[in-house]
C-alpha positions as CSV (number, residue, x, y, z in Angstrom):
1,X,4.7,1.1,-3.1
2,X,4.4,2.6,0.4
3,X,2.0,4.7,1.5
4,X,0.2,6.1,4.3
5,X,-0.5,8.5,6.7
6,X,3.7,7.9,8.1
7,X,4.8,8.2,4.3
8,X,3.2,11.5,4.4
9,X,4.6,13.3,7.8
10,X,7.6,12.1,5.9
11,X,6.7,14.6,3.5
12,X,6.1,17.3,5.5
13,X,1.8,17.2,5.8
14,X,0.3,18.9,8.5
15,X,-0.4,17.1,11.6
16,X,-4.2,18.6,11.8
17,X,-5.5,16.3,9.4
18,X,-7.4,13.1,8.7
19,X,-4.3,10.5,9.1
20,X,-6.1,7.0,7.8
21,X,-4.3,4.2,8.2
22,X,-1.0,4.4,8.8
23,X,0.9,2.5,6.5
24,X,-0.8,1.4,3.0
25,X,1.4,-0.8,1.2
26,X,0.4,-1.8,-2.6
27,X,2.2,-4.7,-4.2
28,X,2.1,-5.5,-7.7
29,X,3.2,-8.1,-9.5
30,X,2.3,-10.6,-12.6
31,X,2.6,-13.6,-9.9
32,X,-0.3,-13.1,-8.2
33,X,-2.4,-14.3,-11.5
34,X,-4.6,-17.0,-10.8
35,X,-4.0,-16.2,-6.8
36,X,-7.1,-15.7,-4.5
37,X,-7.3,-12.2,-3.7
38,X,-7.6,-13.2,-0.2
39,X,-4.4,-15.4,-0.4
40,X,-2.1,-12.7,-2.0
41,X,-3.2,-10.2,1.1
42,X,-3.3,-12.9,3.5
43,X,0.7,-14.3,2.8
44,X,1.5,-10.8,2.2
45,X,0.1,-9.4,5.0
46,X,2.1,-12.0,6.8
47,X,5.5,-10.5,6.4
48,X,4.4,-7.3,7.6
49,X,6.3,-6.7,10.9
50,X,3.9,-4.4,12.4
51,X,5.7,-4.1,16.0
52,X,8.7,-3.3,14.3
53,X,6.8,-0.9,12.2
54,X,4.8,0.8,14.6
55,X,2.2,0.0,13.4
56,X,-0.5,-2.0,10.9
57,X,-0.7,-1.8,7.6
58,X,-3.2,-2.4,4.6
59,X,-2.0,-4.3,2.3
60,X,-3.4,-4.1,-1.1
61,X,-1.9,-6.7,-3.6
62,X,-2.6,-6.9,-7.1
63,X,-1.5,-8.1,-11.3
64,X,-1.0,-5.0,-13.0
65,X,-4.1,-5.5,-15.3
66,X,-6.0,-4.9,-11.2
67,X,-3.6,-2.8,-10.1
68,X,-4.3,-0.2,-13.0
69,X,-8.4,-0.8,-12.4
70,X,-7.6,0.1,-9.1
71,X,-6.2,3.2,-9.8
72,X,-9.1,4.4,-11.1
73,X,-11.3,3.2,-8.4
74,X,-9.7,3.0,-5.2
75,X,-8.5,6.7,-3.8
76,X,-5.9,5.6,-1.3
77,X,-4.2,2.8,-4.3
78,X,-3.7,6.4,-6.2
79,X,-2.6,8.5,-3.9
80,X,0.0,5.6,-2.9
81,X,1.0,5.5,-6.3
82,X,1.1,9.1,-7.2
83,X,2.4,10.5,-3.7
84,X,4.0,6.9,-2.4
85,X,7.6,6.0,-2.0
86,X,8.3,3.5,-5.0
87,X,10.3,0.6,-3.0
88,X,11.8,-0.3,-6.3
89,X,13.4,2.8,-6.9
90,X,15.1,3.0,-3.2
């Protein structure tokens, strides 16, 4: 999923606003079980082309057992999932 504060001029949010980061991306996958947290962000983070981005991004990466504690926890994993763009889907 792909969100951030690009995502969301996307969808049309005002520009007088707190932007956050720019781009948050939030990967989830069964895979990472058994991964170091730090090592799944780390080699994910990686492939991240930021200069052909514009810009950085944080990169949250999680199993979906985390990913759904996250959800709960974490208010920009939510709003990425809930107001994101679903790369899956595109």
């Amino acid at each position: 999923m792909l969100g951030g504060a690009r995502v969301a001029d996307l969808h049309g949010a005002p520009p007088q606003r707190e932007r956050g980061p720019e781009y948050i991306l939030v990967l989830v996958s069964s895979a990472y079980d058994g991964m170091p947290w730090l090592e799944r962000v780390y080699q994910a983070g990686a492939l991240w082309d930021a200069l052909e981005m514009g810009a950085p991004a944080d990169v949250h990466c999680y199993t979906p057992a985390e990913f759904e504690r996250k959800l709960v926890s974490l208010p920009a994993v939510r709003k990425t999932a809930n107001a994101g763009v679903d790369l899956l889907a595109v």
